[in-house]
C-alpha positions, 0 to 999 in steps of 0.5 A: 542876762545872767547865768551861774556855774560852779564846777568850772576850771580849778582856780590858778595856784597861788604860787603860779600866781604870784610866779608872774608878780615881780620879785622886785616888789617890798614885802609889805606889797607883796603881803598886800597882793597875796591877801588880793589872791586869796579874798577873790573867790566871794559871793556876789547877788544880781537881782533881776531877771536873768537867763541861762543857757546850759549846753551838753553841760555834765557839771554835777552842780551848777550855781545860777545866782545867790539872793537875800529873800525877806518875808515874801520872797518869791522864785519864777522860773521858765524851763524850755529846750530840755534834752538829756544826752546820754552816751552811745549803748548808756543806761537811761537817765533817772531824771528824778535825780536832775532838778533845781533846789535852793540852798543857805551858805550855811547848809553848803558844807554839809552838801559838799560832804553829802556829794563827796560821799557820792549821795544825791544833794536833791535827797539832802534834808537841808535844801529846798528842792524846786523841781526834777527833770522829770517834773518838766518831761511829764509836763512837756506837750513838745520839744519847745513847750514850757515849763513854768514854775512859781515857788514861795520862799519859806523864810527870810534868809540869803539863799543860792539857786542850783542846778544838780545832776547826779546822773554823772553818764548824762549830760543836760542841755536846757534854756532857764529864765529866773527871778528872784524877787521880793514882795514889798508889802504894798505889793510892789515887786523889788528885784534888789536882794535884800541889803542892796535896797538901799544902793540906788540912792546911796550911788545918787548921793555919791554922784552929787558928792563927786560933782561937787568935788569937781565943781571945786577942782575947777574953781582952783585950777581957774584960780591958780591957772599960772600953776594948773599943769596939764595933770591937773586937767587929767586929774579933774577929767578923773573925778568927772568920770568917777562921777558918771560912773557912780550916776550909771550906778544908781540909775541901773540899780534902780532900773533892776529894782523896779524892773529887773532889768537896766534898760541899757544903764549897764552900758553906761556904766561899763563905758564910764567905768572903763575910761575910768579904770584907765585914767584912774591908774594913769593918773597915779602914775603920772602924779608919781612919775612928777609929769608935766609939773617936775619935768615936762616928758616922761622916761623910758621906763615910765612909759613903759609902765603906761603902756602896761598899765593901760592895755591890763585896764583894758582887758580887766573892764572885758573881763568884768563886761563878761562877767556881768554878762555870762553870770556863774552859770556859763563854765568859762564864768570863773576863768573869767573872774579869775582873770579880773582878780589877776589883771587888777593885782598886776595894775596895783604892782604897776602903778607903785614903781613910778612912786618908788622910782621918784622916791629914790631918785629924789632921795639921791639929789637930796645928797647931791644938791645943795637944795635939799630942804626942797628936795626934802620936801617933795620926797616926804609928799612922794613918801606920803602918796605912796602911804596913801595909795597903799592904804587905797589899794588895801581898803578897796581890794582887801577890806571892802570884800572882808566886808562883802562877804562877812556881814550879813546880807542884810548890810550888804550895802555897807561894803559899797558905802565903806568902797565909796567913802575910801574911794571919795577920801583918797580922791580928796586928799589927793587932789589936796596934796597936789592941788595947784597952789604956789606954795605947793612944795610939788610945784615949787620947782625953778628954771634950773630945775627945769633944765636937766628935768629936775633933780629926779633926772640926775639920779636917773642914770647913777648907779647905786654904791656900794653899802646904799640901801636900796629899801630906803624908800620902804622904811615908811 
């Protein structure tokens, strides 16, 4: 299940960071990217019964999960395995001074000034302390006996469970099971913090939105097959996937609230959502690179650029598998996130350079040709998808969490509505760019066009002249 640890590895430097990004980028991305590298560390909320394992751990803090309580809000937690390892000819552990406590965002800044100080945060006014280590040693009738622990939440408020142990020569090993939970007033158990009741239907009601835009991307390809390419095929898998993987949503939000477990709908969900992860990007790149509708094959560089996109897919949906798994409890848990923020911003980078590479090679031909009001064309939609993706990326990876980690907890359901509703927009207005239709000035492209693998191609290998802007493309 799930576990939370703060004093993990210090976060990569942002000038190491942004070292690895490429220097070719325009500045209005890597402005975009930077704002990517400095939302990343936010707060997140589970909500179901979750495991954590500590291990010779010497952390002074350890965080185990953060949860919206309201009214009724409860905390259960079974200790067991407890062993305080001390070292060789060490003075003995005050284990009154090893315990669990609760908590706001707001008391967080005075604690960290209390542990600065090198004051004991289980002595600070402001949390409220669970329980000591000594509490569950003197409870203790065996090494494996449990420690069962039940606490009442005093008000409705967004609190953070941890761990503290201000013995710095002592080292804690122990097994914690929690939850965290809210009593509705019929007397069901709800695992969901507050503000993210509403999710599971909410993700319903995007599944249903989905299946309908792909009920509708199949009718057109059906009805303008003479001009359906096989991008279209890709892009209708696409909007399946995205369906499925909003569906694997609802149902295990659903499952944690009534339960506090998925019943296995976390493994759906990582599966669609990771042949999502890949085809989504993939898609982007071929509509950009102009695959099997501009010309039927795709250059050096452009496959490249798949075989980079792809594997950094596939190990940025590891790293959110590790992520939803371990929890911040395991050390390695913000190493791991670190990564997924890392690999998720080298995926945007990759993904513009087959738009801006058609962009330039389009404007090129528009000089050389003599049909430029085609050519024109194209470039002024490539112009506009490259608008578009831009405005995608910054909305889901940079306002979504402003949105996240700024409203109170009790809307934290808007951050999810406002991802989806750009999400569902930018598949939209995509598919109707690009839609298969004879008068499309994407597809309008003749056999002599065809030939040489359109005007695109002919620029490929010309070099640019002297006194050519190659930021042309970017004055958007």
């Amino acid at each position: 299940m799930a576990a939370l640890s703060p004093s993990s590895p210090p976060r990569p430097s942002l000038p190491r960071l942004l070292s690895l990004l490429p220097s070719s980028l325009p500045s209005s991305l890597l402005f975009l990217l930077l704002l990517l590298l400095v939302v990343s560390p936010l707060p997140f909320a589970r909500g179901e019964i979750s495991d954590a394992l500590l291990e010779a751990d010497k952390r002074a803090i350890v965080l185990f999960d953060t949860f919206g309580f309201e009214s009724n809000g409860h905390v259960d937690m079974n200790v067991t395995s407890v062993e305080v390892l001390l070292p060789e000819n060490g003075a003995p552990a005050d284990k009154t001074l090893m315990g669990f406590f609760l908590t706001t965002a707001e008391d967080e800044l005075e604690l960290q000034n209390d542990f600065q100080a090198g004051h004991c945060v289980l002595a600070n006014t402001h949390v409220h302390r669970l329980f000591t280590l000594q509490d569950v040693y003197s409870q203790q009738q065996g090494p494996d006996s449990l420690f069962t622990f039940r606490y009442s939440v005093p008000d409705a408020r967004e609190y953070s469970l941890f761990f503290a142990n201000c013995q710095p020569h002592a080292r804690v090993s122990l097994n914690c099971s929690f939850a965290l939970y809210n009593v509705a007033p019929g007397g069901r158990i709800d695992y969901l913090p507050g503000g993210k009741t509403q999710l599971p239907l909410l993700y319903s009601a995007f599944y249903l939105a989905y299946m309908v835009a792909g009920i509708i991307w199949i009718y057109l390809c059906h009805k303008h097959w003479a001009t359906t390419h096989r991008i279209h095929i890709l892009m209708g898998v696409l909007v399946l996937l995205k369906a499925f993987t909003v569906l694997s949503q609802a149902g295990e939000y659903a499952y944690i609230r009534a339960t506090g477990d998925p019943q296995g709908w976390n493994i759906a969900f990582y599966v669609f959502s990771f042949f999502r992860g890949i085809m989504l990007f993939t898609v982007i790149v071929l509509i950009g690179t102009g695959w099997s509708v501009l010309k039927p094959y795709l250059q050096d560089k452009e496959k490249k650029v798949i075989l980079i996109v792809i594997p950094l897919q596939v190990f940025a949906n590891i790293a959110t598998i590790i992520l939803d798994e371990s929890g911040p409890s395991s050390q390695s848990w913000f190493t791991w996130r670190d990564i997924f923020h890392l690999l998720d911003i080298l995926c945007c980078c990759a993904v513009f350079f087959p738009i801006i590479w058609s962009i330039k090679h389009l404007r090129e031909a528009a000089h050389s040709d003599g049909k430029a009001a085609r050519i024109m064309a194209k470039l002024q939609l490539f112009r506009h998808f490259y608008v578009l993706v831009v405005c995608y990326i910054y909305f889901t990876r940079i306002v979504v969490y402003l949105l996240r980690s700024t409203m109170p907890y009790h809307y934290a359901w808007t951050a999810d509505l406002a991802g989806e509703v750009v999400t569902l927009v930018f598949y939209c207005v995509t598919g109707y760019q690009f839609r298969p239709m004879d008068a499309n000035p994407y597809f309008s492209v003749h056999d002599d066009e065809e030939a040489g693998g359109i005007e695109m191609d002919k620029a490929v290998s010309k070099p640019l002249k002297a006194g050519d802007d190659e930021d042309d493309e970017f004055d958007l």
